[in-house]
ZAGU-885405 format. One record per atom (N, C-alpha, C, O, CB): residue number from 1; residue in one letter; atom name; x, y negated, z. Coordinates in nm, 3 decimals, decimal comma. Atoms other than C-alpha are relative to their C-alpha. Glycine has a CB too. Example, Ala and Ser with C-alpha at 12.3 -4.5 7.8 and 13.67 -1.06 7.14 Angstrom:
# ZAGU-885405
{node 1 "a" "N" {0,089 0,119 0,000}},
{node 1 "a" "CA" {1,230 0,450 0,780}},
{node 1 "a" "C" {0,090 -0,120 0,000}},
{node 1 "a" "O" {0,194 -0,118 0,066}},
{node 1 "a" "CB" {-0,099 -0,003 0,125}},
{node 2 "s" "N" {-0,082 0,119 -0,006}},
{node 2 "s" "CA" {1,367 0,106 0,714}},
{node 2 "s" "C" {-0,077 -0,109 0,073}},
{node 2 "s" "O" {-0,026 -0,220 0,090}},
{node 2 "s" "CB" {0,041 -0,046 -0,142}},
END
This chain:
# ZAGU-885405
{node 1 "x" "N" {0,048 -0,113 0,076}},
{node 1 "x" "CA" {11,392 -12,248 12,782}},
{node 1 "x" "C" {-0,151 0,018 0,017}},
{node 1 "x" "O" {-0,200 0,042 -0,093}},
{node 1 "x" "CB" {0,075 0,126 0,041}},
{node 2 "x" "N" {0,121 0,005 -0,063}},
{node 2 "x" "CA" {11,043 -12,238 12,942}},
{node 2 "x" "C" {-0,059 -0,143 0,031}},
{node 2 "x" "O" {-0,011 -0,184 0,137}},
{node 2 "x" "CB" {0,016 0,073 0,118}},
{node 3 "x" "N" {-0,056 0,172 -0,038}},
{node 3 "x" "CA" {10,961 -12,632 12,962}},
{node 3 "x" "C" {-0,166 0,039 0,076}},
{node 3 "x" "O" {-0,247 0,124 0,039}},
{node 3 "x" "CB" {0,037 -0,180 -0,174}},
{node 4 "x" "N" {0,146 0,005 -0,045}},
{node 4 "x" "CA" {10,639 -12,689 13,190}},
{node 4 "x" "C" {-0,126 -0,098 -0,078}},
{node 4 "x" "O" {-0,143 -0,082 -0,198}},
{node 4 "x" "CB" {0,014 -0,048 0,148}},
{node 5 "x" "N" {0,088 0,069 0,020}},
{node 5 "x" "CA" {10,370 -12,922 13,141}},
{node 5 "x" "C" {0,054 -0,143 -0,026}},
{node 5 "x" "O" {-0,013 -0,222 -0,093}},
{node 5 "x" "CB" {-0,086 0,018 0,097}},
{node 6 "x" "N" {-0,068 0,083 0,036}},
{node 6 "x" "CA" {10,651 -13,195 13,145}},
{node 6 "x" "C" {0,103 0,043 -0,106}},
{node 6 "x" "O" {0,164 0,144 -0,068}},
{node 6 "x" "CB" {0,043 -0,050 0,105}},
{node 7 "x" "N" {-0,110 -0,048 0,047}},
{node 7 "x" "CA" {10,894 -13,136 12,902}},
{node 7 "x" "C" {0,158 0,023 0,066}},
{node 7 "x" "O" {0,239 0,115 0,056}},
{node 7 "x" "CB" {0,002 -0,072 -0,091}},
{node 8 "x" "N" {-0,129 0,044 -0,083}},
{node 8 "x" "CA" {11,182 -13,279 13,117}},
{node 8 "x" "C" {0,001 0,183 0,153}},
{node 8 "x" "O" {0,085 0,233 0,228}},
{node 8 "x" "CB" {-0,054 -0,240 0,104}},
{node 9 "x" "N" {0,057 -0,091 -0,125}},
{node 9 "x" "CA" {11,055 -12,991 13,378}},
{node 9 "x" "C" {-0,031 0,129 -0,036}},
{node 9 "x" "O" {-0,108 0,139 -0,132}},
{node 9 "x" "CB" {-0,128 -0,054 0,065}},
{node 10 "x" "N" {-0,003 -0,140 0,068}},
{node 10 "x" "CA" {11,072 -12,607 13,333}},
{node 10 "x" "C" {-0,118 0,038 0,071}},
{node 10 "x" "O" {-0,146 -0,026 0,172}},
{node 10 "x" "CB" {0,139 0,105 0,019}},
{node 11 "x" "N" {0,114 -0,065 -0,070}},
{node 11 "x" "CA" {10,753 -12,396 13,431}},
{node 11 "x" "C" {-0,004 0,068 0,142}},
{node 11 "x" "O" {0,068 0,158 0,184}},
{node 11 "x" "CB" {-0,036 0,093 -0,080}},
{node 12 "x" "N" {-0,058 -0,030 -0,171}},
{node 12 "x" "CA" {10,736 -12,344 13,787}},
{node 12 "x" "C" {-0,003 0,198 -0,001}},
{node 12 "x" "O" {-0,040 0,266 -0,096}},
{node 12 "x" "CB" {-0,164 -0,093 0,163}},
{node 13 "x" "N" {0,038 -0,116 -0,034}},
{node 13 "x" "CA" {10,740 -11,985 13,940}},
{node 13 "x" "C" {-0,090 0,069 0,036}},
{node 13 "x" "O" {-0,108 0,190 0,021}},
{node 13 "x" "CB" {0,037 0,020 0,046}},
{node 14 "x" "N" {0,174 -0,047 -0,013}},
{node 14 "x" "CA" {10,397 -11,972 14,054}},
{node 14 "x" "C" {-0,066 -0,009 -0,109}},
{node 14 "x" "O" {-0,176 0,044 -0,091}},
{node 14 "x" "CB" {-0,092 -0,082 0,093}},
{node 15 "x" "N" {0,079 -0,010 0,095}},
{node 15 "x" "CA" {10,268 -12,031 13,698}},
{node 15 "x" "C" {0,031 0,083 -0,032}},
{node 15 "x" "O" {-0,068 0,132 -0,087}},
{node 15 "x" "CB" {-0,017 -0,071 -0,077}},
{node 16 "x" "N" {-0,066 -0,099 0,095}},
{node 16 "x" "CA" {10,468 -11,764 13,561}},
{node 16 "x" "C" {-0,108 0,113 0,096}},
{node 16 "x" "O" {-0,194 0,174 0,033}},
{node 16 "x" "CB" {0,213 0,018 0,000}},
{node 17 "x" "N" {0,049 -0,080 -0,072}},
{node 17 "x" "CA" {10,320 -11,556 13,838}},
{node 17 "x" "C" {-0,161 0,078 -0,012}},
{node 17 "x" "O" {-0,201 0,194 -0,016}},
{node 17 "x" "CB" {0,020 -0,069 0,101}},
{node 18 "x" "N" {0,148 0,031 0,058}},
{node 18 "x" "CA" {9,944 -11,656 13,763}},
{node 18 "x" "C" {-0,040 -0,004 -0,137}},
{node 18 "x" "O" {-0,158 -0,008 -0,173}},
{node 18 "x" "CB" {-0,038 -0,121 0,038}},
{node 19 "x" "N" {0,032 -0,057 0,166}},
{node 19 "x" "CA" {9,983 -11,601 13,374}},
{node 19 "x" "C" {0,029 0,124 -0,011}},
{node 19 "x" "O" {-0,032 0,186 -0,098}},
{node 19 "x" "CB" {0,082 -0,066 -0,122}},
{node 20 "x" "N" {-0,012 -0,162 -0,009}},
{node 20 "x" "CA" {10,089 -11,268 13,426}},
{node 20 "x" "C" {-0,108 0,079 0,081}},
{node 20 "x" "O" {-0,165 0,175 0,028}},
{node 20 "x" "CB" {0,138 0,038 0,071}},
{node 21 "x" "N" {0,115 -0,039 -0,099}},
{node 21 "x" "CA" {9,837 -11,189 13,735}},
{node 21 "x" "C" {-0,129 0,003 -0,104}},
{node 21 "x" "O" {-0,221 0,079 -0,074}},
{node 21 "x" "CB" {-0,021 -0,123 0,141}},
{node 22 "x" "N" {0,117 0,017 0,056}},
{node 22 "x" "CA" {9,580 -11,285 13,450}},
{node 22 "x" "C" {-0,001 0,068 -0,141}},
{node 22 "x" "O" {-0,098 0,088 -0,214}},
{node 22 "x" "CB" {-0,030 -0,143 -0,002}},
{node 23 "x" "N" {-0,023 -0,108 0,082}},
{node 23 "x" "CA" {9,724 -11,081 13,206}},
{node 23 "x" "C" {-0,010 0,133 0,026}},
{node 23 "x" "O" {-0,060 0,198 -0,066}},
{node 23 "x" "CB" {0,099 -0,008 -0,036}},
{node 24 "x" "N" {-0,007 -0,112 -0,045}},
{node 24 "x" "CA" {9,751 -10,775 13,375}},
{node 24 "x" "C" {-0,169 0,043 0,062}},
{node 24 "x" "O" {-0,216 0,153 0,088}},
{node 24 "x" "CB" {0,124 -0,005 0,105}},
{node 25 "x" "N" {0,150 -0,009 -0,058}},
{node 25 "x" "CA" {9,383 -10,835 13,501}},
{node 25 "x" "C" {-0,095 0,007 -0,125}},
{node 25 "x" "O" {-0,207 0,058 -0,114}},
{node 25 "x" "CB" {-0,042 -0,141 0,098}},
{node 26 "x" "N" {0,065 0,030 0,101}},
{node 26 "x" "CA" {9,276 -10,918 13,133}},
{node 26 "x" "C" {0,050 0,142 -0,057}},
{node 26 "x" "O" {-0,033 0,164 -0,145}},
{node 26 "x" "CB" {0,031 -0,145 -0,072}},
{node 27 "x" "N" {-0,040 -0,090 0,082}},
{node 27 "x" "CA" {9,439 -10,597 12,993}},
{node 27 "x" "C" {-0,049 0,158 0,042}},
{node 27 "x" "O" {-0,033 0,263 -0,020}},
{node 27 "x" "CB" {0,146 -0,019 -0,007}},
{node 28 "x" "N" {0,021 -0,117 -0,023}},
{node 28 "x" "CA" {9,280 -10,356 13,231}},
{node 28 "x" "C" {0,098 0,057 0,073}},
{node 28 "x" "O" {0,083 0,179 0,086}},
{node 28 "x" "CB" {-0,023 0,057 -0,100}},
{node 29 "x" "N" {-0,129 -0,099 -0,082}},
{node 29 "x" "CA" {9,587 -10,239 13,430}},
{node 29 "x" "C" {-0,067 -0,018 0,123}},
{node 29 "x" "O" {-0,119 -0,129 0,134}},
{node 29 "x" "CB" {0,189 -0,059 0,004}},
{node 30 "x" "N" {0,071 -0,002 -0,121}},
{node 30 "x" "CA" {9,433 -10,166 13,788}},
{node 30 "x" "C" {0,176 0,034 0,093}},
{node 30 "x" "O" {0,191 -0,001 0,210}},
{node 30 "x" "CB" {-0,159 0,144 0,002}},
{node 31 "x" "N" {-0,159 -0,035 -0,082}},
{node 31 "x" "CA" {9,845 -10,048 13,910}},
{node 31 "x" "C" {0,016 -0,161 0,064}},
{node 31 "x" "O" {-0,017 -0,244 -0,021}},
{node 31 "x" "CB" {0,171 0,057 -0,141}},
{node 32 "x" "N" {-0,045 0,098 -0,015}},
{node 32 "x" "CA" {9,952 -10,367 14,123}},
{node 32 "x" "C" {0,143 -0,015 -0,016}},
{node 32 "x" "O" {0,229 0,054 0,038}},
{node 32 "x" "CB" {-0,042 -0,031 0,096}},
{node 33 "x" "N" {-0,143 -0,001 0,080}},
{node 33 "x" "CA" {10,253 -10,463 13,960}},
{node 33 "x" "C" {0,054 -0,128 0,054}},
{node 33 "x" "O" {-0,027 -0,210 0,100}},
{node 33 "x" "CB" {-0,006 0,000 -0,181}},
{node 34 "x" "N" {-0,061 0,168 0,031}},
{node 34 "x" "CA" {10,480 -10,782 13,982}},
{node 34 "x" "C" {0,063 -0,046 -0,100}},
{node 34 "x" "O" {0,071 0,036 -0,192}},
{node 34 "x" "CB" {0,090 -0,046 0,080}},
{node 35 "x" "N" {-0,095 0,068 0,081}},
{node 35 "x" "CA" {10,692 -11,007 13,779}},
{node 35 "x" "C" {0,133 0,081 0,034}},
{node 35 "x" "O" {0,219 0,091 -0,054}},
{node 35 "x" "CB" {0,008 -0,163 0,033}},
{node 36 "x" "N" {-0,170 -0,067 -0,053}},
{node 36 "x" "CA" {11,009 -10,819 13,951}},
{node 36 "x" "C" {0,018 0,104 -0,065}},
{node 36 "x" "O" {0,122 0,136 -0,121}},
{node 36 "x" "CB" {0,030 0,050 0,161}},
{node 37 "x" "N" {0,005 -0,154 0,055}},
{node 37 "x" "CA" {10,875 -10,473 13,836}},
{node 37 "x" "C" {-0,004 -0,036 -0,161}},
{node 37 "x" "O" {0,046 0,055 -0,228}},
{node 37 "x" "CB" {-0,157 0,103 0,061}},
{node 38 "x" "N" {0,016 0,062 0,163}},
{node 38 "x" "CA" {10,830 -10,630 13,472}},
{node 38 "x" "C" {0,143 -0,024 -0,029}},
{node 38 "x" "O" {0,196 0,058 -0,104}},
{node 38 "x" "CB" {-0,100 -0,162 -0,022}},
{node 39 "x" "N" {-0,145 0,077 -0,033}},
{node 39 "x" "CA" {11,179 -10,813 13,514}},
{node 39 "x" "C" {0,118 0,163 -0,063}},
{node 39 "x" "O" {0,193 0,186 -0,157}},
{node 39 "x" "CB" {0,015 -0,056 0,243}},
{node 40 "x" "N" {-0,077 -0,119 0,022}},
{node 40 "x" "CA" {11,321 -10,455 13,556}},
{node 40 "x" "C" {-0,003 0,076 -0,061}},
{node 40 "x" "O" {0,099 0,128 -0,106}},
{node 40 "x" "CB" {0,012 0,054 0,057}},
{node 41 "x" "N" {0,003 -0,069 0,104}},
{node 41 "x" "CA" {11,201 -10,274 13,366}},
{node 41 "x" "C" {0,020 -0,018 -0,173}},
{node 41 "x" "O" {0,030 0,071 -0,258}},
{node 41 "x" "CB" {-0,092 0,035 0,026}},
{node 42 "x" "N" {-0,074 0,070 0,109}},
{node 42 "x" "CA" {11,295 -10,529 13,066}},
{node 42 "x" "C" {0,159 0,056 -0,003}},
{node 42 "x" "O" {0,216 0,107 -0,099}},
{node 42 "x" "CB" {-0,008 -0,170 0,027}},
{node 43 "x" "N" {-0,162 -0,013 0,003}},
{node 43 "x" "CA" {11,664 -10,482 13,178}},
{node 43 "x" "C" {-0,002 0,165 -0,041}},
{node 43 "x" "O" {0,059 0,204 -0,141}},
{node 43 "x" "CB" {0,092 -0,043 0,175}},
{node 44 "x" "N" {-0,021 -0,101 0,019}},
{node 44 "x" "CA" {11,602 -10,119 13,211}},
{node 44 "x" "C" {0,020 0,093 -0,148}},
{node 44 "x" "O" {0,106 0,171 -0,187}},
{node 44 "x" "CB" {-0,073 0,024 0,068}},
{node 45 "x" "N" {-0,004 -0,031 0,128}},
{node 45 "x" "CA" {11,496 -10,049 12,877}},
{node 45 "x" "C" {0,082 -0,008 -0,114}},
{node 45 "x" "O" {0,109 0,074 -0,202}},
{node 45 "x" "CB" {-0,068 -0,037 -0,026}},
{node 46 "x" "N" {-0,135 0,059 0,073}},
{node 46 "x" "CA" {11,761 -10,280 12,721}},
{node 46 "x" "C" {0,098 0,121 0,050}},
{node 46 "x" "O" {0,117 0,209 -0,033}},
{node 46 "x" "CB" {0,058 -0,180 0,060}},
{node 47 "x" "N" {-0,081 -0,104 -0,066}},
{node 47 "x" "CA" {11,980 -10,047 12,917}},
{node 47 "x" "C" {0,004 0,142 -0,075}},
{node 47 "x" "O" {0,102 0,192 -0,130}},
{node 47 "x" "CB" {-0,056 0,018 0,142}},
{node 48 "x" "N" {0,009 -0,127 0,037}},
{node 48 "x" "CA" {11,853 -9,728 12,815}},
{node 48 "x" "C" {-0,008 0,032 -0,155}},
{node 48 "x" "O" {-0,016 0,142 -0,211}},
{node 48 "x" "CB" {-0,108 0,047 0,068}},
{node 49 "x" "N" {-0,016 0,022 0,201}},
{node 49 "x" "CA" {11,866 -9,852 12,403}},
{node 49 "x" "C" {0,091 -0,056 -0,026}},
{node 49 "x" "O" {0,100 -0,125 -0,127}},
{node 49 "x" "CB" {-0,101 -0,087 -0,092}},
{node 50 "x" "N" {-0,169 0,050 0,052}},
{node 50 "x" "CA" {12,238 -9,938 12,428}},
{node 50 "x" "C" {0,055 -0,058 0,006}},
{node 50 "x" "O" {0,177 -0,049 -0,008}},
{node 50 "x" "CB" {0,048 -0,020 -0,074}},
{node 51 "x" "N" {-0,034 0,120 -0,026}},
{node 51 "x" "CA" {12,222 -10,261 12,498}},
{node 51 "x" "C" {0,117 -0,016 0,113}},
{node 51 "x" "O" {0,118 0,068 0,203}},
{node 51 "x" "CB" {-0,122 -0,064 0,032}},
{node 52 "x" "N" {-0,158 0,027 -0,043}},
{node 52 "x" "CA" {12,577 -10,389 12,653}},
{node 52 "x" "C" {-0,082 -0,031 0,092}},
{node 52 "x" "O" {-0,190 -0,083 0,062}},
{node 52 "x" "CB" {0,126 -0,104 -0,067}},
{node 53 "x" "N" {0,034 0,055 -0,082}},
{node 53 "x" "CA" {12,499 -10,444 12,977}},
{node 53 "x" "C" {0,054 -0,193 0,061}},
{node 53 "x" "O" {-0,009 -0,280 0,120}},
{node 53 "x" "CB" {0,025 0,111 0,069}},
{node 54 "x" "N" {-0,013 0,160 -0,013}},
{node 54 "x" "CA" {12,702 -10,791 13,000}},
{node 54 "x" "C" {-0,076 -0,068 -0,127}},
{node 54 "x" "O" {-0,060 -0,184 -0,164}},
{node 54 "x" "CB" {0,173 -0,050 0,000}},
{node 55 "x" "N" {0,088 0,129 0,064}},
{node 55 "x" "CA" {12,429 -10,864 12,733}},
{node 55 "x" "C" {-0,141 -0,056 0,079}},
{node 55 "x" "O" {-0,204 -0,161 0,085}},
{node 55 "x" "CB" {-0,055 0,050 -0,158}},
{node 56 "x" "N" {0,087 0,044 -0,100}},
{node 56 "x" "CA" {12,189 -10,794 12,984}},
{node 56 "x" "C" {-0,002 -0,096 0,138}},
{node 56 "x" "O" {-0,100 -0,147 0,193}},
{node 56 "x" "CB" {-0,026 0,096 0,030}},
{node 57 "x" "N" {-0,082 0,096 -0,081}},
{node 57 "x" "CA" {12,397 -10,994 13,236}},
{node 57 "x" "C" {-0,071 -0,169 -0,021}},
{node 57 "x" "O" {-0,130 -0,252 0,048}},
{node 57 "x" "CB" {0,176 0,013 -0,063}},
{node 58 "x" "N" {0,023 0,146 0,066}},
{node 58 "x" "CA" {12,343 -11,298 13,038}},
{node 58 "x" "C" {-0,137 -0,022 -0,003}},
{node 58 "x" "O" {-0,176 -0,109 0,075}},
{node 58 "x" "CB" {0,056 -0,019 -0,150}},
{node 59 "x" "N" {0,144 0,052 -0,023}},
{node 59 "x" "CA" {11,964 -11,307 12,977}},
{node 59 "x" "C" {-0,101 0,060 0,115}},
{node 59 "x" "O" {-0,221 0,084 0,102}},
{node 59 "x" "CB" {-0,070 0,022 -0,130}},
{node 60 "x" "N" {0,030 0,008 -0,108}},
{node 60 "x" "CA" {11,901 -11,241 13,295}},
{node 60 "x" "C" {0,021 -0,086 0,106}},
{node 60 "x" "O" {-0,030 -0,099 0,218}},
{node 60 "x" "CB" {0,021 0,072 0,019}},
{node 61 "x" "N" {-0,078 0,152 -0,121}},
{node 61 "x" "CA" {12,096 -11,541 13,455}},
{node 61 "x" "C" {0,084 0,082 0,072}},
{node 61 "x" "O" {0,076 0,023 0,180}},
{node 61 "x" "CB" {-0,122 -0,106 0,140}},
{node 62 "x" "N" {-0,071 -0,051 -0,106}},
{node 62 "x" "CA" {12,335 -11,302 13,656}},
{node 62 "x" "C" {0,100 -0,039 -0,027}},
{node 62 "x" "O" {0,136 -0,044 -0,145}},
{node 62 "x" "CB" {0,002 0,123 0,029}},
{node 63 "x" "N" {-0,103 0,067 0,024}},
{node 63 "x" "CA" {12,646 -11,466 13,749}},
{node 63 "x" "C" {0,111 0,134 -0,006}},
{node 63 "x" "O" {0,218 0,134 -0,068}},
{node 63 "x" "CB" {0,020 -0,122 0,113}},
{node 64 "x" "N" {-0,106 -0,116 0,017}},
{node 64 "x" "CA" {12,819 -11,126 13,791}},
{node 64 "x" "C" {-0,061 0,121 -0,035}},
{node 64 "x" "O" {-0,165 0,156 0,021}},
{node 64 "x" "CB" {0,081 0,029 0,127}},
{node 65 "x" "N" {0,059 -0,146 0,043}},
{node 65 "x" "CA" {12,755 -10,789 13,622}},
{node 65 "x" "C" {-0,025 0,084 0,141}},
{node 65 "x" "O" {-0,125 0,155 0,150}},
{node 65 "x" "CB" {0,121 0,091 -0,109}},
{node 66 "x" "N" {0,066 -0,074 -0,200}},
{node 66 "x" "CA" {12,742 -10,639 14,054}},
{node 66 "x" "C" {-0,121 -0,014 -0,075}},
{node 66 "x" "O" {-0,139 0,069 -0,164}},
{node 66 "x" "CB" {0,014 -0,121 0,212}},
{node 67 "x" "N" {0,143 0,053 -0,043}},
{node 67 "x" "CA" {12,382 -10,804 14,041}},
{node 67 "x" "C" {-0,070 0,091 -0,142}},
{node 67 "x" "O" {-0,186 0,127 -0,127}},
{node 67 "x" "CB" {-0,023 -0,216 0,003}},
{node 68 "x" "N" {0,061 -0,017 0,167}},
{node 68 "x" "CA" {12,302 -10,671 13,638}},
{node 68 "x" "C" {0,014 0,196 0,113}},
{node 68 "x" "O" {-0,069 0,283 0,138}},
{node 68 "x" "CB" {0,159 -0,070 -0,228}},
{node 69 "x" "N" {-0,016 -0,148 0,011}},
{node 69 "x" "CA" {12,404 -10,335 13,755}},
{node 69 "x" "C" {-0,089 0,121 0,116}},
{node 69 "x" "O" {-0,127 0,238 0,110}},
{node 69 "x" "CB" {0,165 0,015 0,018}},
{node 70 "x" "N" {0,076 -0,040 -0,119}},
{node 70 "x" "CA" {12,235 -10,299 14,103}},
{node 70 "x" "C" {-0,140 -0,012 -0,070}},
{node 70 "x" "O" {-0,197 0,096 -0,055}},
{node 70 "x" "CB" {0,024 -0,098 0,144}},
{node 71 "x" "N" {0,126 0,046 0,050}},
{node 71 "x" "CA" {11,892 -10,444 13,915}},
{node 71 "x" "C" {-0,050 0,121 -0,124}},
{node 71 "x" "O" {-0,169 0,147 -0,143}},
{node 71 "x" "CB" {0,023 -0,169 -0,063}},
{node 72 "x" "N" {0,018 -0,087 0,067}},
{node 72 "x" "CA" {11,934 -10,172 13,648}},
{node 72 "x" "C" {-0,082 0,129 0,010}},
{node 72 "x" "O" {-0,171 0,195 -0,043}},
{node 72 "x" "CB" {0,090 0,012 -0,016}},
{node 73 "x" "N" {0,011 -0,178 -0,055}},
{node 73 "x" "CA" {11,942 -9,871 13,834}},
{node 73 "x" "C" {0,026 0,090 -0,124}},
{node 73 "x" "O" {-0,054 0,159 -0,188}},
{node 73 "x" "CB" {-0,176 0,052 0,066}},
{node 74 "x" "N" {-0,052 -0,079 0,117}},
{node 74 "x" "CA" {12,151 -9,721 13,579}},
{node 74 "x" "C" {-0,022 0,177 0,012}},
{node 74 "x" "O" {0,032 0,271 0,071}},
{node 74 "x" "CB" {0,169 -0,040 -0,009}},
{node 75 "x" "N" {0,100 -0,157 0,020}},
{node 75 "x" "CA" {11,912 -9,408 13,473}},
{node 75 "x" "C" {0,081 0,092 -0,039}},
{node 75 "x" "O" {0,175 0,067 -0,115}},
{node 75 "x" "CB" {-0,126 0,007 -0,118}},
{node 76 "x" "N" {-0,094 -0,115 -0,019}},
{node 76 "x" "CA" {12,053 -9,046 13,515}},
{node 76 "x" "C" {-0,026 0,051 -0,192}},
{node 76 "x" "O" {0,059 0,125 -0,242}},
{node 76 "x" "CB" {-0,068 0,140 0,160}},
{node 77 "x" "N" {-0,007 -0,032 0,136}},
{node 77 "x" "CA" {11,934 -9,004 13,115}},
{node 77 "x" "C" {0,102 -0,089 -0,059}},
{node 77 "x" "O" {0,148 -0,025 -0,153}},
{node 77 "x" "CB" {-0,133 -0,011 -0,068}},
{node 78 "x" "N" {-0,157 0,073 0,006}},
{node 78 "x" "CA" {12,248 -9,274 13,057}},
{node 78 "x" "C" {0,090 0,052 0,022}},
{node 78 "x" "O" {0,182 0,068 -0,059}},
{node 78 "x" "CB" {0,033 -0,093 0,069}},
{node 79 "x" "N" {-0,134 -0,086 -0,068}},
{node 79 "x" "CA" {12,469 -9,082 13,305}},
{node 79 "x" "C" {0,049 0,112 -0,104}},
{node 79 "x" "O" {0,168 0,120 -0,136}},
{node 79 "x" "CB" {-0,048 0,089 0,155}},
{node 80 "x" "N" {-0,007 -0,162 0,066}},
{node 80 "x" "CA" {12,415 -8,714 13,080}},
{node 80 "x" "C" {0,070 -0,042 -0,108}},
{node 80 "x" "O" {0,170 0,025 -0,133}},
{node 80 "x" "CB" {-0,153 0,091 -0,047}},
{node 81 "x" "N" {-0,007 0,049 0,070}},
{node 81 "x" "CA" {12,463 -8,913 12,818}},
{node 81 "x" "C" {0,136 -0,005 -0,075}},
{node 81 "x" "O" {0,149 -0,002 -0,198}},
{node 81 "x" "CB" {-0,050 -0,077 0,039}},
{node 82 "x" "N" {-0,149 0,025 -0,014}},
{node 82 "x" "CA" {12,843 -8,952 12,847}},
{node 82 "x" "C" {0,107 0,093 0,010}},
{node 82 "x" "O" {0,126 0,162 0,110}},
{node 82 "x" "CB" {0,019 -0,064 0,099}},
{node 83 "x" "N" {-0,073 -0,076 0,015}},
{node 83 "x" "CA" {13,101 -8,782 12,726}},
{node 83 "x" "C" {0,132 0,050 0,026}},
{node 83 "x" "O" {0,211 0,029 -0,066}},
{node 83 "x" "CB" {-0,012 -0,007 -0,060}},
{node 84 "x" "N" {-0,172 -0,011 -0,025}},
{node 84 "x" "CA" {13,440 -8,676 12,852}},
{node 84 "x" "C" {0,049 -0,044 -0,152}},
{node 84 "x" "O" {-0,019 -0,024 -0,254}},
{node 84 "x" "CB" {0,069 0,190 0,049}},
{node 85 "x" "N" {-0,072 0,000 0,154}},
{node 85 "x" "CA" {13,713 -8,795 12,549}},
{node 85 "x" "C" {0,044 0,173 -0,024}},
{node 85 "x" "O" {0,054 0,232 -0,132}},
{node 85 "x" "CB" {0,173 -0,121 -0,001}},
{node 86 "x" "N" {-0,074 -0,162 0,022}},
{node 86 "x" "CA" {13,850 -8,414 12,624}},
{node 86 "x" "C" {-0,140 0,066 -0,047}},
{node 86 "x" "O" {-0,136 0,172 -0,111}},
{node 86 "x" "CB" {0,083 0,094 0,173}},
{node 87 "x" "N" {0,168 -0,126 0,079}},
{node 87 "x" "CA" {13,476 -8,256 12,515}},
{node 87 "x" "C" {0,026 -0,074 -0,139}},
{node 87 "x" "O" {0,008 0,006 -0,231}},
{node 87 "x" "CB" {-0,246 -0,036 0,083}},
{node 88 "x" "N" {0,034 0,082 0,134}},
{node 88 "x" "CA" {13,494 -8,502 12,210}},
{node 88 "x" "C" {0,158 0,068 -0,066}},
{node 88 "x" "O" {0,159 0,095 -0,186}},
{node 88 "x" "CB" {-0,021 -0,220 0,021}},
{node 89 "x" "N" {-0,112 -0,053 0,088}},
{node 89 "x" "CA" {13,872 -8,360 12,124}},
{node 89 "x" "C" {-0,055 0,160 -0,069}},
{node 89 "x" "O" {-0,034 0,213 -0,179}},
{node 89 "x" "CB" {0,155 0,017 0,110}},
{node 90 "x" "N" {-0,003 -0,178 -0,020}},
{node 90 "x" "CA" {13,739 -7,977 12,197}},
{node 90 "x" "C" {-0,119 -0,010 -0,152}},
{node 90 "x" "O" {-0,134 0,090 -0,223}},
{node 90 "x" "CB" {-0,091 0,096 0,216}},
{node 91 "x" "N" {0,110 0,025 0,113}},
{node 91 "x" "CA" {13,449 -8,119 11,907}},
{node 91 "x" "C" {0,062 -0,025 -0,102}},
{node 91 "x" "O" {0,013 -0,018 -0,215}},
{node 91 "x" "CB" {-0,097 -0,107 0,015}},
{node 92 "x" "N" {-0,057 0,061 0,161}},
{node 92 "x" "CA" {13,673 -8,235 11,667}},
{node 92 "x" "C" {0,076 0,122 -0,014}},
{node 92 "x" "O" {0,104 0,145 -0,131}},
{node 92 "x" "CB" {0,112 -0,167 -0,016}},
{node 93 "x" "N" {-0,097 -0,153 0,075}},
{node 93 "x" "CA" {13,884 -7,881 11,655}},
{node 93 "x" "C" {-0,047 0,110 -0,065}},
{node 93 "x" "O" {0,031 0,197 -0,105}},
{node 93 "x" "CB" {0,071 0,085 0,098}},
END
C-alpha cells in the first residue's frame, strides 16, 4: 500500500516519521505531536462520524476489535448519543 523507494519494499517507519516531522514543521504547528497522536485521532474521528468500528478495525491493521476499541477511546459524545430501545418505544407513542 505504501511501496518505498523499491517497489518490492514498503516505506520504512522512520520515513513516515520524517515526512510528517517536516510537515508539521512546514505548516507552522509548534504543539509536538506524533504519528500515534495523528493515527488516533484518524480512528477517532471515523468513530465519532459513524463509522463501524470493525471498519476502523480493518484500516488500521487490528487483528481484533479489543485493540480498535482501546485505541479509540470511545468519546463520552458517542456514549450520550445512545438510546435505550424503551426511550425510542416511549417516542413512537
Amino acid at each position: 500500500m505504501f511501496p518505498g523507494q523499491h517497489p518490492e519494499r514498503h516505506i520504512t517507519e522512520r520515513t513516515v516519521q520524517k515526512v510528517f516531522e517536516q510537515a508539521r514543521t512546514a505548516s507552522g504547528i509548534q504543539k509536538k505531536v506524533s504519528i500515534h497522536a495523528l493515527r488516533h485521532s484518524f480512528a477517532t474521528h471515523l468513530l465519532e462520524g459513524g463509522i463501524d468500528i470493525r471498519f476502523i478495525q480493518e484500516l488500521l491493521g487490528h487483528q481484533s476489535v479489543r485493540t480498535t476499541e482501546r485505541y479509540t477511546h470511545v468519546s463520552v459524545k458517542d456514549i450520550r448519543r445512545i438510546k435505550s430501545p424503551l426511550d425510542q418505544l416511549e417516542e413512537e407513542s
